[in-house]
Residue frames as a rotation matrix with the C-alpha (Angstrom) as fourth column:
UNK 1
0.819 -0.173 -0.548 -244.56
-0.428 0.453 -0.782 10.06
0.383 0.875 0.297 2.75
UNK 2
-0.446 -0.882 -0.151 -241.28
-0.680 0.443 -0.584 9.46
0.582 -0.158 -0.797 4.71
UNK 3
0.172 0.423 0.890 -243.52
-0.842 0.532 -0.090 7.63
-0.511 -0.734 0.448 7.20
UNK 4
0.846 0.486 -0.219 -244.13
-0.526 0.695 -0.491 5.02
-0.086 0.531 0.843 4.40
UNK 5
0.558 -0.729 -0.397 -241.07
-0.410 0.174 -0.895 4.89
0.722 0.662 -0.202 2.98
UNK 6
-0.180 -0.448 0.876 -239.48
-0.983 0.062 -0.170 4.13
0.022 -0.892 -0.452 6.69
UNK 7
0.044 0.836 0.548 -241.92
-0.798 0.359 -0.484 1.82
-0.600 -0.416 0.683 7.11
UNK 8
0.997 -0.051 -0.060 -241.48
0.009 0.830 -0.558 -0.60
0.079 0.556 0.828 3.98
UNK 9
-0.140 -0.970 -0.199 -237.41
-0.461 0.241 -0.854 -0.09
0.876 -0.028 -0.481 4.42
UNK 10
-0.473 -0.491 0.732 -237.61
-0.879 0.315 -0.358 -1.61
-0.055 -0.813 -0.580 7.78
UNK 11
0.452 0.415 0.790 -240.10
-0.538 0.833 -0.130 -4.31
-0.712 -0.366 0.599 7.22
UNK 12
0.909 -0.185 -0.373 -237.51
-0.329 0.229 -0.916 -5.16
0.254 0.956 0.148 4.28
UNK 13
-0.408 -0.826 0.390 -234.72
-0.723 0.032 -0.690 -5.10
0.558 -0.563 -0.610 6.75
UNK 14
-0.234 -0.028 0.972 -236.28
-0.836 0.516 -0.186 -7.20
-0.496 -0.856 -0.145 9.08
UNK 15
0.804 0.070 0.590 -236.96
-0.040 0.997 -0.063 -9.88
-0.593 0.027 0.805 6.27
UNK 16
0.621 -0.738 -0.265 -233.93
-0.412 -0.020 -0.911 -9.68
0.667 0.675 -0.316 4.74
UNK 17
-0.607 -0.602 0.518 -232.23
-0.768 0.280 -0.576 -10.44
0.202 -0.748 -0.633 7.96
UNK 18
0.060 0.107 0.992 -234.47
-0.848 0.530 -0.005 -12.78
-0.527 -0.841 0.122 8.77
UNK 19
0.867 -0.184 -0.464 -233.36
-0.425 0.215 -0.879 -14.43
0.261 0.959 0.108 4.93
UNK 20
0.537 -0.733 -0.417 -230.18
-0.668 -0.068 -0.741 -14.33
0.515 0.677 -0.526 6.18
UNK 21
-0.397 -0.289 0.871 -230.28
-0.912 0.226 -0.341 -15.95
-0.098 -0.930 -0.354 9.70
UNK 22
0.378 0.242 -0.894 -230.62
-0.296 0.946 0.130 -19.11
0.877 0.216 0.429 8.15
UNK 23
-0.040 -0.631 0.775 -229.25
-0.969 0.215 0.125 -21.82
-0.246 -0.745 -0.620 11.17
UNK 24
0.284 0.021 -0.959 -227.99
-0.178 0.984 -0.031 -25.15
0.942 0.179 0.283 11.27
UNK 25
0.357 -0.727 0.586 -228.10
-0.884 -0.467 -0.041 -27.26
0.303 -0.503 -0.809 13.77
UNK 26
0.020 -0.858 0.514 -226.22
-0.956 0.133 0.260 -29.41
-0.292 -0.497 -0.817 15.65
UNK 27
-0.110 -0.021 0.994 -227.69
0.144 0.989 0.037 -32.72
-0.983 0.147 -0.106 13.88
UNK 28
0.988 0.149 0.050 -227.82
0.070 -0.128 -0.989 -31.39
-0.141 0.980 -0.137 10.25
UNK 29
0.185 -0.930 -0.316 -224.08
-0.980 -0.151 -0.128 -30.84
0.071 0.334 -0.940 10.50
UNK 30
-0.354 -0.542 0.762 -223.49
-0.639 0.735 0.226 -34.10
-0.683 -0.407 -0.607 11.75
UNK 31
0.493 0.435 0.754 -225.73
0.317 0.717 -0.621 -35.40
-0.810 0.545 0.216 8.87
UNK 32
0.756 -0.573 -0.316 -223.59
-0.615 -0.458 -0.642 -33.08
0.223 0.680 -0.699 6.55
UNK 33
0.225 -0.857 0.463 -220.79
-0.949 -0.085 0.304 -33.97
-0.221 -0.508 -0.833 8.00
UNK 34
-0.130 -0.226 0.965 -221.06
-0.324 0.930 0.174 -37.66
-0.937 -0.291 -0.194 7.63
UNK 35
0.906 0.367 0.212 -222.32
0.222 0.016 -0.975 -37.56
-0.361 0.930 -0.067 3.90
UNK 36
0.487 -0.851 -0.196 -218.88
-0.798 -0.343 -0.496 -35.38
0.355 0.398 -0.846 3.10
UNK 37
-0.326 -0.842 0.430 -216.69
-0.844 0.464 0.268 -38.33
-0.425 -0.275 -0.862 4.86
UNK 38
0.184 -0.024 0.983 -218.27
-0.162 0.985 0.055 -40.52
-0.970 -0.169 0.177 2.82
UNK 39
1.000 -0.022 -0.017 -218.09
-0.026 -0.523 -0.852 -38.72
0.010 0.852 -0.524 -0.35
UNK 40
0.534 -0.837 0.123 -214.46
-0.821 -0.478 0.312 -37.83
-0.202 -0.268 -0.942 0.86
UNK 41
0.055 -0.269 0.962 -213.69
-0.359 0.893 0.271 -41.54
-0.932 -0.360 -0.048 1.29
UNK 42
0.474 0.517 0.712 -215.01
0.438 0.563 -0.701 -42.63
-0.764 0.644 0.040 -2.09
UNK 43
0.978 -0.210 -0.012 -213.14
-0.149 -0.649 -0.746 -40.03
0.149 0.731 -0.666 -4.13
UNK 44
0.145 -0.839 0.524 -209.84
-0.904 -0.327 -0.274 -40.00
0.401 -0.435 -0.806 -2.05
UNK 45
0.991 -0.090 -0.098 -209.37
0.131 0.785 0.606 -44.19
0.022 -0.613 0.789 -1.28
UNK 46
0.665 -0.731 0.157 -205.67
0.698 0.532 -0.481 -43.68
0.268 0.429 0.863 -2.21
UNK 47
-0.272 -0.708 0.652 -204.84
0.606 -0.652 -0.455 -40.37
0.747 0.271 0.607 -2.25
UNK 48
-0.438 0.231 -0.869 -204.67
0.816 -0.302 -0.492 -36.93
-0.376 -0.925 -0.056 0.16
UNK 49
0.601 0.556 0.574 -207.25
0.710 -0.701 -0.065 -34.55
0.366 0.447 -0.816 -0.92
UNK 50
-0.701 -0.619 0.354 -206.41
0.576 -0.784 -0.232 -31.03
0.421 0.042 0.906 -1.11
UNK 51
-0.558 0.608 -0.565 -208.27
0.136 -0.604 -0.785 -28.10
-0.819 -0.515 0.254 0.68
UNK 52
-0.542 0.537 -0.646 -209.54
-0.751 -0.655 0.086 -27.02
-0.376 0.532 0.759 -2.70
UNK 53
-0.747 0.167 -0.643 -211.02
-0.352 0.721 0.597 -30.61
0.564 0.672 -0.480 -3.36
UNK 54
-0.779 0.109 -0.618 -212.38
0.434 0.804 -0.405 -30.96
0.452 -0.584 -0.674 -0.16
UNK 55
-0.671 0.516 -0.533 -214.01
-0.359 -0.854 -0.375 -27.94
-0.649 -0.060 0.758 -0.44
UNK 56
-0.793 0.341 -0.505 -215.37
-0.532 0.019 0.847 -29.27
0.298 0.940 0.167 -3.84
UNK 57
-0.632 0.558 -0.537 -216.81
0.523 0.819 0.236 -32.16
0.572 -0.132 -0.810 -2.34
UNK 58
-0.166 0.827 -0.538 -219.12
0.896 -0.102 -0.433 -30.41
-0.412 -0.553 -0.724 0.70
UNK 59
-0.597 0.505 -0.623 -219.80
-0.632 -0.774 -0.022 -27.54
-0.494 0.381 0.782 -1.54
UNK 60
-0.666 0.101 -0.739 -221.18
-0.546 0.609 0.575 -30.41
0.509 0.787 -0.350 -3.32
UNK 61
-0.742 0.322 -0.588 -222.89
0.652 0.553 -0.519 -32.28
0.158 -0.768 -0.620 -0.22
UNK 62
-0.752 0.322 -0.575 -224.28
0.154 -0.762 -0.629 -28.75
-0.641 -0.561 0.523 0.71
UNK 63
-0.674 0.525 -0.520 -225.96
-0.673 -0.727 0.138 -28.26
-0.306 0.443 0.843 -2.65
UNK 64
-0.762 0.116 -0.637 -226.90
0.121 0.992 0.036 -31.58
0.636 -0.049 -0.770 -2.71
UNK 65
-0.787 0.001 -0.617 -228.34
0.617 0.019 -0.787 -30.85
0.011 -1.000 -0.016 0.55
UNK 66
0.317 0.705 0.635 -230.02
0.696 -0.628 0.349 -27.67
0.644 0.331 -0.689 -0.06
UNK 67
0.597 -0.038 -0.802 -227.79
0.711 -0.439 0.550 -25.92
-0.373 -0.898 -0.235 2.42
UNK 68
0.923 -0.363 0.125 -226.21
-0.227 -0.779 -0.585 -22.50
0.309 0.512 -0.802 2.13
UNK 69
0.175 -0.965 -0.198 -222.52
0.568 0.263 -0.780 -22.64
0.804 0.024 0.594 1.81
UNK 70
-0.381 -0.228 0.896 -222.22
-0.205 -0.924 -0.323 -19.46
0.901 -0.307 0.305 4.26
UNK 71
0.606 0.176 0.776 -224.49
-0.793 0.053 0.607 -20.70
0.066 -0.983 0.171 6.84
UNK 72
0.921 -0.352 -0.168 -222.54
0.370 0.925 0.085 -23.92
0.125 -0.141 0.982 6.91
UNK 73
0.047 -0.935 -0.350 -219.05
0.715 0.276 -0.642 -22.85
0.698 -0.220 0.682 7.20
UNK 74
-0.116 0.031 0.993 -220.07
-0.661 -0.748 -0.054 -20.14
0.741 -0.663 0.107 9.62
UNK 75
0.731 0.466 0.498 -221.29
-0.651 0.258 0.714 -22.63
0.204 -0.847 0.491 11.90
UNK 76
0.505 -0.775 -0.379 -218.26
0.758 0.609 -0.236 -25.24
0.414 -0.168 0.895 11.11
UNK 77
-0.058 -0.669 0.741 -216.24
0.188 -0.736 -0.650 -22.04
0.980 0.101 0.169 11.49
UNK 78
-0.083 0.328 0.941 -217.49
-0.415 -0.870 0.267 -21.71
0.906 -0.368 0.209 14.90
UNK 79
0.742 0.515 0.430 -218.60
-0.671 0.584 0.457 -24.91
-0.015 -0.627 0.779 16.44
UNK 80
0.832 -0.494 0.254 -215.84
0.553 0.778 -0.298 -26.84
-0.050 0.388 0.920 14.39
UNK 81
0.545 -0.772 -0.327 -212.72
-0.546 -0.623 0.560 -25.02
-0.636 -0.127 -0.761 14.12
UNK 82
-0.336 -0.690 0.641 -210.67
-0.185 0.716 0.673 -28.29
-0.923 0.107 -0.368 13.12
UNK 83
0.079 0.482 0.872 -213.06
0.707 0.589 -0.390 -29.31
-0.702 0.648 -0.295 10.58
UNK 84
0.865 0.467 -0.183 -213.03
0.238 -0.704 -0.670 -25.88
-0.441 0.536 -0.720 9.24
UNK 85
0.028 -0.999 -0.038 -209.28
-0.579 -0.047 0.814 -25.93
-0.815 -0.001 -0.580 9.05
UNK 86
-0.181 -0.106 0.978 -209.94
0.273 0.950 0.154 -28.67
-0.945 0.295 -0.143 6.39
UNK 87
0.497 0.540 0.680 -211.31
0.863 -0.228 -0.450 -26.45
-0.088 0.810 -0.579 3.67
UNK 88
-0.469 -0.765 -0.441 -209.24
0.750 -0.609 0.260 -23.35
-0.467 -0.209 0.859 4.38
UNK 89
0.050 0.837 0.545 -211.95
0.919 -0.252 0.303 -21.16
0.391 0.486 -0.781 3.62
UNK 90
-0.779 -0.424 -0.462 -211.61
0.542 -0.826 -0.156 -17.57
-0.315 -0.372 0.873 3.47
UNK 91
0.170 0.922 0.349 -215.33
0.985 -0.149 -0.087 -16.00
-0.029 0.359 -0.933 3.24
């Protein structure tokens, strides 16, 4: 019986993880990316957005998108530093 029970916990672990290892890459950000500066642009002709607006907007792009929020700023968070500075996101 523990055999089983091993057995379906790990093949649950291994798709759960593989659930979670969504990736993005390096041309979906840049198609993110460019959608949010234009969004950004259009909302903000006058004024300086705040972190918590600018967040608003590519949470907005993302769901828009179909992209998780998590895999995206992990990867901005990584690949992008600067950009990621822009949202001040604390996951």
């Amino acid at each position: 019986m523990k055999k089983y029970f091993s057995l379906i916990l790990c093949i649950m672990l291994v798709s759960f993880t593989a659930c979670i290892a969504e990736k993005l890459s390096h041309e979906e950000f840049t198609i993110l990316w460019q959608e949010y500066l234009t969004r950004e642009f259009v909302e903000s002709f006058d004024e300086q957005q705040s972190s918590k607006q600018r967040r608003e907007i590519m949470d907005t792009v993302l769901q828009d998108y179909k992209v998780n929020k998590q895999v995206f700023y992990n990867y901005c968070k990584t690949k992008h530093p600067d950009k990621y500075k822009l949202f001040d996101v604390n996951p």
